[in-house]
C-alpha positions in Angstrom: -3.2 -30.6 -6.1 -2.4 -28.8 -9.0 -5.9 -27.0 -9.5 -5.3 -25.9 -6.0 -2.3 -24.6 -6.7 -3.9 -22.8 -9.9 -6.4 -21.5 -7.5 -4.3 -20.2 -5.0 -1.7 -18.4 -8.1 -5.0 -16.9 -9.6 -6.7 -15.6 -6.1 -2.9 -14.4 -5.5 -2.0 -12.6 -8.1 -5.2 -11.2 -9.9 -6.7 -8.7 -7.2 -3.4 -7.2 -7.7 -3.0 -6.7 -11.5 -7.4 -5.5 -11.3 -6.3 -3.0 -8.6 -3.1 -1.9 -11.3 -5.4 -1.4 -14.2 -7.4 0.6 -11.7 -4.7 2.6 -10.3 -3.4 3.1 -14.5 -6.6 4.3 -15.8 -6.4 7.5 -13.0 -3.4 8.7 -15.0 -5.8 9.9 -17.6 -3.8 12.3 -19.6 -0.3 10.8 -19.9 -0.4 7.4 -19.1 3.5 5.9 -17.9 5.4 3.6 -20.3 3.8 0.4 -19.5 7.5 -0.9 -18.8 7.9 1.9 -16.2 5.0 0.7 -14.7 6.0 -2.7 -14.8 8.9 -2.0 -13.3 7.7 -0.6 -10.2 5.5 -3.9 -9.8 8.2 -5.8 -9.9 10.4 -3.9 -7.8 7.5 -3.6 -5.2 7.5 -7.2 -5.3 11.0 -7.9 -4.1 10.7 -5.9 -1.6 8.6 -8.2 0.4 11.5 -10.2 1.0 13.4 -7.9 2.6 10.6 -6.5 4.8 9.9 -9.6 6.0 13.7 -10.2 6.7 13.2 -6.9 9.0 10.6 -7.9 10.6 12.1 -11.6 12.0 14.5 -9.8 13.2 12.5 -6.8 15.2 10.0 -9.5 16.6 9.9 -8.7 19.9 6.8 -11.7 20.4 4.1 -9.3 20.4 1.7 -10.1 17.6 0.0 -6.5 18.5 3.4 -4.5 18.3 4.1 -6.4 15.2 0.9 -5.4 13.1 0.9 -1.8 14.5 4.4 -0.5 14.8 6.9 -2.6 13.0 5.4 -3.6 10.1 4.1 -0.6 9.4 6.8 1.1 9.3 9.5 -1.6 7.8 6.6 -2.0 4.9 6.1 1.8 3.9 9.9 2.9 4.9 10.9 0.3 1.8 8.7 1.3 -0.4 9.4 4.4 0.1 13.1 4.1 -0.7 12.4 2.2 -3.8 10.5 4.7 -5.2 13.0 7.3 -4.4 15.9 5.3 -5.3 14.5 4.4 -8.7 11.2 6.5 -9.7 11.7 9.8 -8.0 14.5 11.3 -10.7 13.1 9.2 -13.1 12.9 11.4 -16.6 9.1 9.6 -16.4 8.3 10.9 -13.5 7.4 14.3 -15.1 4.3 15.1 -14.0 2.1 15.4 -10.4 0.3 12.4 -10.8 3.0 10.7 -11.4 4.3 10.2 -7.9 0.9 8.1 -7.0 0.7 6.4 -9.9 4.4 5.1 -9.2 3.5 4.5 -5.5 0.4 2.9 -5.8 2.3 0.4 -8.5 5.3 -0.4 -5.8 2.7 -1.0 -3.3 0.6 -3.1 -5.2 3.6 -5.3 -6.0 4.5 -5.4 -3.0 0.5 -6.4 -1.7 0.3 -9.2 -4.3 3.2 -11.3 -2.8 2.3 -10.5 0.4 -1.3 -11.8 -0.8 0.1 -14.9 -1.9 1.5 -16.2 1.5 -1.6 -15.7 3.3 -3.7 -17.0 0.7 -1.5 -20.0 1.1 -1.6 -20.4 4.4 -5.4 -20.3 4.4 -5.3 -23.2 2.7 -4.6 -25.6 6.2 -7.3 -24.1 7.2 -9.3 -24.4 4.2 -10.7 -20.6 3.9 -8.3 -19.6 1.0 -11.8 -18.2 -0.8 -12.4 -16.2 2.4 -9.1 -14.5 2.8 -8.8 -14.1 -0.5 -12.0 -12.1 -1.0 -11.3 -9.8 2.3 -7.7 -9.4 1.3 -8.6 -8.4 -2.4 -11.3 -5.7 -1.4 -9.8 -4.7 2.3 -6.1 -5.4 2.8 -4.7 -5.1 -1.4 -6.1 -1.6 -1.5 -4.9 -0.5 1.9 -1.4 -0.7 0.7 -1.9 1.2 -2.2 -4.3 3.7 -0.3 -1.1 3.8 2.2 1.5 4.8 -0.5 -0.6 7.5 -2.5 0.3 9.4 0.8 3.9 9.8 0.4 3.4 9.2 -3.4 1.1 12.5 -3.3 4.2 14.4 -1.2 6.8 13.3 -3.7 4.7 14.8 -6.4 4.2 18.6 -4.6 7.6 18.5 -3.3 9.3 18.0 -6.7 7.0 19.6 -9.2 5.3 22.6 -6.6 8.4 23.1 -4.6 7.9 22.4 -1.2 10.3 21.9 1.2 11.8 18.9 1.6 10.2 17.7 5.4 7.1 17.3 3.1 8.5 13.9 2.3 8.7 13.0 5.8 5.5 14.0 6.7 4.2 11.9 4.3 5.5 8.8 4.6 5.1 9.5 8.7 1.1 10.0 7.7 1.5 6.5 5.7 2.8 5.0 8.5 -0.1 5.9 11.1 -3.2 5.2 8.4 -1.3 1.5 8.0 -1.1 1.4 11.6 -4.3 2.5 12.0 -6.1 -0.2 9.5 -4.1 -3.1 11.1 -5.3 -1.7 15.0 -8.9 -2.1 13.1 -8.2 -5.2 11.4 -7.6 -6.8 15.0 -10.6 -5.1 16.0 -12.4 -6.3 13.6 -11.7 -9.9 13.8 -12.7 -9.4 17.9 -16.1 -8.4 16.5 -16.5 -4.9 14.9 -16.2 -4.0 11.6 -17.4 -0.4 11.9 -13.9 0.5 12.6 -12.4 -0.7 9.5 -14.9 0.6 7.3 -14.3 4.1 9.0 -10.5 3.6 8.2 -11.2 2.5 4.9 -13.7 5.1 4.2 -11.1 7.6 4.9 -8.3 6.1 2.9 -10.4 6.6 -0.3 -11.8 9.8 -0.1 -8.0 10.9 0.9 -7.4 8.8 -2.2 -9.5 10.5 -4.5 -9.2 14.6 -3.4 -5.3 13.9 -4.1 -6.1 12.2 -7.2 -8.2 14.8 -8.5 -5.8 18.2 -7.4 -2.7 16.5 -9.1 -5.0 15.8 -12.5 -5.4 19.4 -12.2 -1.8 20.1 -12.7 -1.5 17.5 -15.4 1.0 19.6 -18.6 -1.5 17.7 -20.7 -4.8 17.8 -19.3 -6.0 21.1 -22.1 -4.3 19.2 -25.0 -7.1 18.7 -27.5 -6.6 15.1 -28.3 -7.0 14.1 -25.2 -10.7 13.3 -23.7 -12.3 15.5 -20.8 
């Protein structure tokens, strides 16, 4: 029982804190304070509880309405908020890249409780190996993939001046890709993969041109300590 248990906290939590030191190593030219970073883990983490609070309570019965509307956008509205709440006028947020490095943390917190349940539930069914290996390369990054969205609209509304309704636009594009991967998810459990891989496919190479044009505005990035 207890190496179960051990299994289950290490297929949990470890995809997560990979797919942080991931996310950390983009921020190549100031990295965060590891305790800012931490923070937004952390905070991304309690914010589970509330979203799934939410999301008893706006079940209408429909297991489609729930993956594709309502969680969606109970999930991303929250972490959303805590980032502005806590992050966004942050003296550490000072630079572009900031904004998806902060995002991508909240969401990942966020991802590895979430990952926990399921993987714990997979164990009546004995397949915790399974959904711990889809959820680590499929649903763990789709979060953070989600987040970089809004995270990459916080960054050029505050530091390139854009009007505000970017924000919105963001976290409405966040919304609709997580929509999107969850439609595919249940179309790919009917027998199609191609769809998620499309979704997925898109997330990342969203991921990376944002990644890349906010490195370019890094204050840092000529300083001639730093590496190229």
């Amino acid at each position: 029982m207890l190496k179960t248990a051990l299994e289950i906290l290490i297929l949990s939590v470890l995809p997560g804190l990979l797919w942080i030191i991931f996310i950390y190593r983009r921020d190549r030219y100031e990295p965060e304070p590891k305790s800012m970073i931490l923070r937004a883990f952390i905070l991304g983490a309690f914010c589970v509880f509330p979203a799934l609070l939410l999301e008893w309570l706006l079940d209408f019965g429909s297991d489609f309405s729930m993956a594709v509307l309502t969680a969606p956008i109970i999930e991303e509205v929250l972490k959303f908020l805590i980032f502005m709440i806590f992050f966004y006028h942050h003296r550490d947020f000072d630079e572009p890249l900031d904004g998806i490095i902060y995002a991508c943390t909240i969401a990942l917190g966020f991802a590895t409780v979430e990952n926990f349940f399921y993987v714990f539930s997979a164990l009546e069914y004995d397949r915790i190996y399974q959904v711990a290996g889809l959820r680590a390369f499929l649903s763990i990054p789709g979060h953070f993939l989600f987040s970089a969205l809004w995270g990459y609209a916080a960054a050029v509304t505050k530091f390139k001046m854009r009007r505000p309704v970017r924000l919105g636009a963001g976290l409405l594009a966040a919304i609709v890709l997580h929509a999107a991967f969850n439609l595919t998810a249940i179309a790919s459990a009917l027998g199609s993969g191609l769809f998620i891989a499309i979704i997925s496919l898109y997330g990342w190479t969203l991921f990376s041109k944002r990644i890349h044009d906010l490195q370019k505005d890094s204050k840092d990035r000529n300083r001639d300590d730093l590496p190229d």
